[in-house]
Structures are given as structure tokens and as C-alpha cells.
TORDO-829788 format. One record per residue (C-alpha): residue number from 1; residue in one letter; x, z, y. Coordinates in steps of 0.001 Angstrom, whole numbers, plus 524288, in hexadecimal, padded with zeros to 5 digits. Each point is the difference from the previous one (the first is absolute). Example, Ala and Ser with C-alpha at 12.3 -4.5 7.8 and 13.67 -1.06 7.14 Angstrom:
! TORDO-829788
R     i   aa       x       z       y
R     1    A   8300C   81E78   7EE6C
R     2    S   8055A   7FD6C   80D70
This chain:
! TORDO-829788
R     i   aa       x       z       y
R     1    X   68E59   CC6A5   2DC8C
R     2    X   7F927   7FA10   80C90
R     3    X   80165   7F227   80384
R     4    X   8082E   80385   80B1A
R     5    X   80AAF   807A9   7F8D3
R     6    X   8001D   7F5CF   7F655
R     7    X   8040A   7F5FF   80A81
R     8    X   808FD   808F9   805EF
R     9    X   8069D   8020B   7F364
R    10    X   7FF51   7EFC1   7FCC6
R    11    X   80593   7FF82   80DBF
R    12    X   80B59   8096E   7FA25
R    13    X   8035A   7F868   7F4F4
R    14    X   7FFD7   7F39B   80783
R    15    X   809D0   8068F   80A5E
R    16    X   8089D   8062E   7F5E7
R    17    X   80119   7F2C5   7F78D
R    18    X   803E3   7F5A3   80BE1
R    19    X   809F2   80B3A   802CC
R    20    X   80522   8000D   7F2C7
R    21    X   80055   7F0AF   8014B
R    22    X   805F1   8007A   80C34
R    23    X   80CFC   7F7D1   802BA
R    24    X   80E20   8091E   7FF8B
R    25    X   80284   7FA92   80CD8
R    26    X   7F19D   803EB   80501
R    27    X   80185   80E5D   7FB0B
R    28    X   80D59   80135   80896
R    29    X   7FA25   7FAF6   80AF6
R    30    X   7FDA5   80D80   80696
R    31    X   80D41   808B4   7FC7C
R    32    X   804D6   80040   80B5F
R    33    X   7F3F4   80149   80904
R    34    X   803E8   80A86   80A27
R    35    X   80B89   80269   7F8E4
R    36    X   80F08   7FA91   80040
R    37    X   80AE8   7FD31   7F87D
R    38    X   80A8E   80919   7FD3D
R    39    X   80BE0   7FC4D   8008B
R    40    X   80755   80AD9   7F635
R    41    X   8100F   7FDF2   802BC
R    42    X   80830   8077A   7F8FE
R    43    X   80982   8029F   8070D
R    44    X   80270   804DB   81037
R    45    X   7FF85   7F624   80ABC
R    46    X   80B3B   7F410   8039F
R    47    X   80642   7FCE7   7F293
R    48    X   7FC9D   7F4CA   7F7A7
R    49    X   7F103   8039E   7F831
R    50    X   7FBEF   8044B   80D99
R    51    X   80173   7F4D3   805DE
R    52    X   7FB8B   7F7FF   7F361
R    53    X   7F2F9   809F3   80015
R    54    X   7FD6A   7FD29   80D1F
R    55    X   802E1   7F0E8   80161
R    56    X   7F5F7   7FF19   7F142
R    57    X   7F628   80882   806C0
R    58    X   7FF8E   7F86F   80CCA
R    59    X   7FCF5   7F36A   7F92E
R    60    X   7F7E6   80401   7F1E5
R    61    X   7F652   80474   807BA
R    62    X   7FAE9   7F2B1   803D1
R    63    X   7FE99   7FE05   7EFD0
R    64    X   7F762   80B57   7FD00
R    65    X   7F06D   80009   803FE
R    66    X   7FBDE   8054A   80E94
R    67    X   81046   7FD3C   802C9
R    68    X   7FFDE   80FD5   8013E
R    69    X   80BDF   80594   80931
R    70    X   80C2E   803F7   7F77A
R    71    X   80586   80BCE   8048E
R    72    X   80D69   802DB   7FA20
R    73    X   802D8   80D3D   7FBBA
R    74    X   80EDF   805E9   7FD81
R    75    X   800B2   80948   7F53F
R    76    X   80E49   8010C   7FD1D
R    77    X   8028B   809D0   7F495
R    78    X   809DE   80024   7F277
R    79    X   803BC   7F07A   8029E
R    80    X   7F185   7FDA0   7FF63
R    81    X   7FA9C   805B7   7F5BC
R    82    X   7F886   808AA   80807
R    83    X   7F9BD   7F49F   805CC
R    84    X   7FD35   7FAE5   7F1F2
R    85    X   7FAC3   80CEC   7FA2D
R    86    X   7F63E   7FFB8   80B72
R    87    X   7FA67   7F25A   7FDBF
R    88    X   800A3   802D2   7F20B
R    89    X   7F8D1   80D2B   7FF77
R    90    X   7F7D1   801F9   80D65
R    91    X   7FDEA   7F1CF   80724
R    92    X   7F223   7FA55   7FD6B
R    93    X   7FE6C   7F765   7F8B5
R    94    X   7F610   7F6B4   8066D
R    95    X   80B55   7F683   80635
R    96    X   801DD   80835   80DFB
R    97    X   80DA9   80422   7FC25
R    98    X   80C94   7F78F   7FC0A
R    99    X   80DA6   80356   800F7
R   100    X   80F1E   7FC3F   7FE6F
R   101    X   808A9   80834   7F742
R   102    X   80D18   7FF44   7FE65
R   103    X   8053F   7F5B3   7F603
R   104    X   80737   807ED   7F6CF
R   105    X   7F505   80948   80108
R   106    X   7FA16   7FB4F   7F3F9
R   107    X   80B71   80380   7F77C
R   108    X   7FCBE   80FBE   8048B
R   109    X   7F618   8028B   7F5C7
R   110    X   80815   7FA8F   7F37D
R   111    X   80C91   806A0   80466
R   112    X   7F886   80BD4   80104
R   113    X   80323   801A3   80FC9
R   114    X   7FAA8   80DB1   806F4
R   115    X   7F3E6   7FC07   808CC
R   116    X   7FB8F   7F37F   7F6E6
R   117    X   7F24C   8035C   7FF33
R   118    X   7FBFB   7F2D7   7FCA8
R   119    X   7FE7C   7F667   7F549
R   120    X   8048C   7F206   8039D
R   121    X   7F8BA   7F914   7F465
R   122    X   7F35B   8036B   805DC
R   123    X   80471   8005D   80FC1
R   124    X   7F9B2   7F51F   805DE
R   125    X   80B1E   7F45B   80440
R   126    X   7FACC   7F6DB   809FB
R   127    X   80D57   7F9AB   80262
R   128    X   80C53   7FD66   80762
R   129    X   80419   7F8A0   809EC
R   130    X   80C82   7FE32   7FC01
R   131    X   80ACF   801FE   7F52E
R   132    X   80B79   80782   80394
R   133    X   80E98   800DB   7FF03
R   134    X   80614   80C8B   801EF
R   135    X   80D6C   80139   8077C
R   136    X   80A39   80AF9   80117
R   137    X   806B3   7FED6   80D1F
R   138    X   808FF   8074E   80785
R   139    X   80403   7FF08   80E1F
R   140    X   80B34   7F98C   80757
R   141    X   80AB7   80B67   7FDCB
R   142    X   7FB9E   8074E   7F5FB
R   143    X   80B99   8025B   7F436
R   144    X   7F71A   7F75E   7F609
R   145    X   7FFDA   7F18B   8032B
R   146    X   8004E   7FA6A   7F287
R   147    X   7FAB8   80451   7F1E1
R   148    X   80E17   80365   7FCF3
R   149    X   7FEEE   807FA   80CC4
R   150    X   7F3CE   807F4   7F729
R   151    X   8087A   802BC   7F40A
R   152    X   809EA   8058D   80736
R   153    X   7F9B2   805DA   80CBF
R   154    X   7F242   806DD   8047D
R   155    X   7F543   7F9FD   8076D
R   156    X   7F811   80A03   8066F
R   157    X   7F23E   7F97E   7FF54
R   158    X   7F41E   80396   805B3
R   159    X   7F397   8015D   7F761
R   160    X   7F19A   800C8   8021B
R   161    X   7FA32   80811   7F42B
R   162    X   7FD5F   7FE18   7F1FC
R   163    X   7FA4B   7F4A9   7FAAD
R   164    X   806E6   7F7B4   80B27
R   165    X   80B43   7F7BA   7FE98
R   166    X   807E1   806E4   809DA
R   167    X   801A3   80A70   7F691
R   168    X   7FE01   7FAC4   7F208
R   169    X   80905   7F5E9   80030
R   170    X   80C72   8053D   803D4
R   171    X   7FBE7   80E2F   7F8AF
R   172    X   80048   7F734   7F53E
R   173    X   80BF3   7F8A4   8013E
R   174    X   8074C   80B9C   8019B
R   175    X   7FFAE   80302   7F175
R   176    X   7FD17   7F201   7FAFE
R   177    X   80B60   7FAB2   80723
R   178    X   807D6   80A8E   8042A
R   179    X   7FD8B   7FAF5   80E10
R   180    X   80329   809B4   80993
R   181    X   7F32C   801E5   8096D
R   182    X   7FD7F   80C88   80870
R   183    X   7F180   802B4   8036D
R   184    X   7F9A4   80498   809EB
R   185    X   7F33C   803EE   801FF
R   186    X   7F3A9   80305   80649
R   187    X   7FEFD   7F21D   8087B
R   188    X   7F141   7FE7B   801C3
R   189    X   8034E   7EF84   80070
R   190    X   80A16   7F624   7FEC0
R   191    X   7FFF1   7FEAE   80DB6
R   192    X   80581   80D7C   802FB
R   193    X   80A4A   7FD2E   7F57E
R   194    X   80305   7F36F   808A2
R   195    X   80198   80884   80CF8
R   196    X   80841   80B41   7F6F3
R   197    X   80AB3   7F3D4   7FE7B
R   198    X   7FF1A   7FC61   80D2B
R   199    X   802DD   80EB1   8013B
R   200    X   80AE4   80061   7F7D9
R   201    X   7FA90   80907   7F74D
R   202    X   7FCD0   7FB38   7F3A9
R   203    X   806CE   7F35C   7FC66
R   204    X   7F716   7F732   7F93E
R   205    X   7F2C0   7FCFE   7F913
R   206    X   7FC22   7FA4E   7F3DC
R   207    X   7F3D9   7F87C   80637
R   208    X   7F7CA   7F2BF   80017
R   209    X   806D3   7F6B6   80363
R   210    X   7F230   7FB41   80899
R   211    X   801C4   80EA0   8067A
R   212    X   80CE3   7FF0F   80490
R   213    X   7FC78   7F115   80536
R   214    X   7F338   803D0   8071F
R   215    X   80599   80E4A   80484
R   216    X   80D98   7FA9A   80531
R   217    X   80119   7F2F0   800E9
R   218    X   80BBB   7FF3F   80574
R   219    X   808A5   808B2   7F5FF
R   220    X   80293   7F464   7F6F7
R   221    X   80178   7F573   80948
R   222    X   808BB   807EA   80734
R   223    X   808AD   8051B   7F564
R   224    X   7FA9C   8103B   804FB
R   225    X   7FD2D   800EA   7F08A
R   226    X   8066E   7FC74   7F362
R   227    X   7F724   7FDC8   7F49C
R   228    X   80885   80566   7F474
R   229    X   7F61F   7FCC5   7F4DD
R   230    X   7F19A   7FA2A   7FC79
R   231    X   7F6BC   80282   7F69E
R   232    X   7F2E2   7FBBD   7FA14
R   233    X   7FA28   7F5A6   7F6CE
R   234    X   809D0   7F7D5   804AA
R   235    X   80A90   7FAC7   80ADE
R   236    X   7FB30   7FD6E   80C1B
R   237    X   801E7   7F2FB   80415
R   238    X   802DD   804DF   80D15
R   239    X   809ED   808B9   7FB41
R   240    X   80AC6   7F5A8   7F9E1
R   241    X   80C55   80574   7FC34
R   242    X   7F99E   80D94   80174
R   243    X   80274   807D6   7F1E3
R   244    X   7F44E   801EF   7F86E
R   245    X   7FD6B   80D79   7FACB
R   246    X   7FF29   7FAFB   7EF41
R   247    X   80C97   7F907   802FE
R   248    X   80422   80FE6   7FDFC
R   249    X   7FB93   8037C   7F3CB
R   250    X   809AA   80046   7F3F0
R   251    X   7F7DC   80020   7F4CA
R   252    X   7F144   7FBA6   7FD2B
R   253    X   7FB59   80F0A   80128
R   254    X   80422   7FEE1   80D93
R   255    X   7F945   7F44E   802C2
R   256    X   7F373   80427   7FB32
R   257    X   80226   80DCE   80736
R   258    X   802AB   7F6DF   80EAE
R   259    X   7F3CD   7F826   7FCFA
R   260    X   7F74D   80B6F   7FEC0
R   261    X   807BA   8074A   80BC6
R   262    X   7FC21   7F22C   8071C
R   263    X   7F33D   7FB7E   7FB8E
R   264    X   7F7C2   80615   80BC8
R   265    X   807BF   7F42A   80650
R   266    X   7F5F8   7F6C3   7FAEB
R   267    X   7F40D   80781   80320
R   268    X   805CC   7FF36   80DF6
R   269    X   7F68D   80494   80BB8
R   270    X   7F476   8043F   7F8DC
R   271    X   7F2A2   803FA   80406
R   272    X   7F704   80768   7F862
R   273    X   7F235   80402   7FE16
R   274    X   7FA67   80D48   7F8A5
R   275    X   7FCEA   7FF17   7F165
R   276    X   7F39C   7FD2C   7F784
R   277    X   7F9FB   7F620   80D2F
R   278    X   7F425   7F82C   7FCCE
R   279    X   80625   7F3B2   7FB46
R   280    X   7F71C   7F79A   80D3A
R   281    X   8064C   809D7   8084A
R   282    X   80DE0   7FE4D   7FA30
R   283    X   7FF55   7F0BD   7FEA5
R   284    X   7FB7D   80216   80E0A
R   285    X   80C73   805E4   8048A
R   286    X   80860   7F6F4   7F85E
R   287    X   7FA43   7F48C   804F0
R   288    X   800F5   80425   80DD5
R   289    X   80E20   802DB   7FE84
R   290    X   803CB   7F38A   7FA38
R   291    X   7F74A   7FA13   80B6D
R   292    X   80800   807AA   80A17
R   293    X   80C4C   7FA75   7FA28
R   294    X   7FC11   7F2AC   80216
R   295    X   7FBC7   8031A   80E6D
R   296    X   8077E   7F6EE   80BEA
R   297    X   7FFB8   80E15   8083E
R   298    X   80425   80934   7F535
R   299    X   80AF2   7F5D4   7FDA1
R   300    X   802CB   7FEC2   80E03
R   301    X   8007C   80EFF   800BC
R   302    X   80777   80069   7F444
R   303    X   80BDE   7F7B4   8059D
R   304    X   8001F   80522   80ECB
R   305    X   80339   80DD5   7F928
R   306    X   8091B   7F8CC   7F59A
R   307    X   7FA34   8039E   7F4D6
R   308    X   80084   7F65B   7F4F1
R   309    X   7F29F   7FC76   7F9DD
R   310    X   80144   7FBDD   7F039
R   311    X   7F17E   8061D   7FAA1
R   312    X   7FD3C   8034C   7F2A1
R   313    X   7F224   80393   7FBFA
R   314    X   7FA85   80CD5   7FA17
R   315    X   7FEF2   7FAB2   7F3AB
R   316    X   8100F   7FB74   7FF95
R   317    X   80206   810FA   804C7
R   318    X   7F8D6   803B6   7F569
R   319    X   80600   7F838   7F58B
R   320    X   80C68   80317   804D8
R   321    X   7FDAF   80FA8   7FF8A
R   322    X   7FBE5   7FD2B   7F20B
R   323    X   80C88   7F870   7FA41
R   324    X   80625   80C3F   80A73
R   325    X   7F993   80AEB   7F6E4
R   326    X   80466   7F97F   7F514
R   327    X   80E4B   80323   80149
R   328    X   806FD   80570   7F3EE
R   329    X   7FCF2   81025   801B4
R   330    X   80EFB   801A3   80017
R   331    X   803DD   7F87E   80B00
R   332    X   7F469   8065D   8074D
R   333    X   8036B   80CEB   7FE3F
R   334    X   80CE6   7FD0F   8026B
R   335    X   7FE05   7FA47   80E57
R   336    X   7F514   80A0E   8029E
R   337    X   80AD0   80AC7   7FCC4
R   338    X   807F2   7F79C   809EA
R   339    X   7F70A   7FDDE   80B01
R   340    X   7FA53   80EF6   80093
């Protein structure tokens, strides 16, 4: 070997060791050089995860290195699983692709729904920026008014695909209850559910109660809607005097069955990242979403649009899709039989 190509390879090894020894935050440096950030949303433009996608995305960016441009992409499909299955299967991997997914989405793959082609133990959870509370409403005239009204009369509700709430929850009730819900179908959002009641033709939702708030302000104020029931990890201190959805069940199997049907209530708005990330590029991500929470602007932004900001961290989703996956098989088949 010459003296030359033995410098050349010393010059190799030197190259390839200060790389190996180079900081996490040094080898992320250059992701998103002459690239952006997409935005995945999982659902079509105007309802609630649209306009949390966007409002993240305008403000995240400022967290992440080079502050690339986020550009939001709608991919409405099956509630958003089809949004899921594509940052779960085909988005790289490198950081350049995030997404929001619906919340009950996660319960898809244990209840065995059609079009769950993805595995939320190993999905990537960045966050949320809120918890929710989910409310069935109906509108001024409609025959329910009351959950009396719901034994005894049918709500025509509108729904926006499995794995949503719009659909799950009142499928559900149906046959946990014996509540009496009509569904329809095929709304792309919540917001074209909104303008069907306006319409007069569907009658209510079954919807965040941050949704309704942000969407149509003026419908509680104003008396235009009636909120008949909430649900989630627990009462909404907003919502006093408003029944709470376990205040229905009869025995402890129907308790356990409601919390299950509710718990994508406490994974709330969240945003997600492909599987099997370098852990720099993940902690990355997580970081800068936690950052963005914290932001005067995003906050700002947050309010004008009222939408309520309560984080929790990737770390809390993940955890809490663990103790989710954990349910007794029984009561998971049982609401997966419900919800399909």
C-alpha cells in the first residue's frame, strides 16, 4: 500500500469515527435541507384535526432545524385510518413526515376494524394538544332534547367514518344502552355534519366538545344546540349539570365496556410519526412539539380559533395506548363487535 492510500484511508477512519461521535442533535441538523414538513391530516378540510394540523404545523416548524415550511396535507379516508396506514407503512422515516389521526383511531387495530393497517404500540406518538370531551348534541327542534328523549325517540346523527367518534360512539350505545341513534354517513368532516343540522337534515352529532366550540361558537351560547350527553375520562368542568356517559351503565361489565368505548378521549388530538425512527430523530420531534406547546404564538393562535390547549407528551400517549391494549379480551371484542 503507498503512502498516499494509506493517508487517504487514515483520513477515512478519522472521518467515519468523529461521525460516529457526532452529537444526536448534530446528525439532524440537515433533514430538512431542501425539503419540508408534511403535514399528514386525516381527515378533509374545515372540521376540528384540520384546523388542529394546520395551527401545529404553522408554529412546530420554528422547533425543528432549518425551520423547514410545513405544508399540510388532507387525506381523509375510513375515519383516518387511511391516513395512519400511510404514515405507518410508506412515510419516510427520516423526520419529513408527521401527522394527526383520529383519536379513537387507535382502538381500530384491537377491535379488529377493516382498513387498520397499523400497529399503535410501535406508531410513533409525538403528542396532543389537548384532552377531549366528547358531546352528543342535537339541534333546537329536533324530537330528542333530553337522554330520556334517546330511550324513547331517534336522533338522526351525522357520522364521519370508522374509527371516529361520530360513528363509534352512538353505534355503540345503541346496543350497550339501548339508545336510539340513526346514522348517517359518508360526511368527509364534522363540519359538513354541522351545515347538515343547519340543513335540517340530520339532527345531531356526537362530537368534541372543542369542535362544536371552535366550528359554531354561537350554538351553545345561543341555545341553537342541546347537548344531551358527555363522555370521556371524566366530566367536563365546563359541562355542570350535563349527564355523564358512566352515570349509564348498570352493572360493572358496562362500565368497563364505556371506558374502553371512551378511552380515545384521553389520547385527545394526537399527532404521530412513522414507526422504528432513529431514537435522535424521534426525541427530535417530541421535543419540538412540546416546545410548540409552550410557544406565546401557537398559544395565541390556539385561543383566536378557540381551541383549548392542555398538552400531554409522547411518552404520557404511549403509556396510555399500553394500559389501552391491556383491556380484558372480552370487553374488547365486545366493543369492537359494537363499533364495526
Amino acid at each position: 500500500m503507498s503512502f498516499n492510500t494509506r493517508l487517504l484511508v487514515a483520513a477515512g477512519a478519522l472521518c467515519a469515527a468523529a461521525l460516529a461521535q457526532t452529537p444526536a442533535a448534530a446528525q439532524t441538523s440537515d433533514i430538512y435541507a431542501n425539503k419540508n414538513l408534511t403535514m399528514i391530516i386525516g381527515f378533509g378540510p374545515g372540521g376540528g384535526y384540520d384546523l388542529w394540523g394546520r395551527t401545529v404545523g404553522r408554529h412546530i416548524v420554528k422547533y425543528l432545524p432549518g425551520n423547514p415550511a410545513a405544508v399540510p396535507q388532507n387525506m381523509p379516508g375510513a375515519g383516518s385510518y387511511s391516513a395512519a396506514a400511510y404514515i405507518y407503512n410508506i412515510a419516510p422515516k427520516d423526520g419529513t413526515v408527521i401527522g394527526i389521526i383520529a383519536r379513537d383511531a387507535a382502538l381500530g387495530p384491537i377491535t379488529g376494524a377493516e382498513g387498520a393497517r397499523f400497529d399503535p404500540l410501535k406508531i410513533s406518538w409525538l403528542g396532543t394538544p389537548t384532552t377531549e370531551t366528547n358531546v352528543c348534541i342535537s339541534r333546537a327542534g329536533a324530537d330528542v332534547q333530553s337522554v330520556d328523549d334517546l330511550y324513547k325517540k331517534t336522533l338522526i346523527v351525522g357520522d364521519t367514518g370508522a374509527g371516529t367518534g361520530t360513528r363509534s360512539y352512538p353505534k355503540a350505545l345503541i346496543d350497550l344502552l339501548g339508545m336510539k341513534f340513526k346514522l348517517i354517513s359518508g360526511f368527509p368532516s364534522s363540519s359538513d355534519v354541522f351545515l347538515a343540522m343547519e340543513r335540517g337534515e340530520v339532527d345531531g352529532i356526537c362530537e368534541s366538545l372543542d369542535s362544536v366550540k371552535g366550528k359554531r361558537p354561537d350554538w351553545l351560547p345561543n341555545n341553537k344546540v342541546k347537548v344531551i350527553f358527555q363522555g370521556g375520562a371524566e366530566p367536563s368542568a365546563e359541562l355542570k349539570g350535563v349527564p355523564f356517559v358512566l352515570d349509564f351503565a348498570r352493572n360493572e361489565e358496562e362500565k368497563q365496556s364505556l371506558t374502553f368505548l371512551y378511552a380515545g378521549q384521553g389520547i385527545g388530538r394526537p399527532f404521530v410519526a412513522p414507526p422504528n425512527m432513529a431514537p435522535e430523530r424521534l426525541a427530535m420531534l417530541r421535543k419540538a412539539f412540546m416546545e410548540t406547546m409552550k410557544d406565546a404564538d401557537f398559544i395565541a393562535d390556539a385561543k383566536k380559533q378557540k381551541l383549548d390547549v392542555e398538552p400531554e407528551d409522547g411518552e404520557h400517549l404511549e403509556k396510555l395506548i399500553r394500559l389501552i391494549y391491556a383491556t380484558p379480551k372480552p370487553i374488547v371484542d365486545k366493543i369492537g363487535a359494537l363499533i364495526k
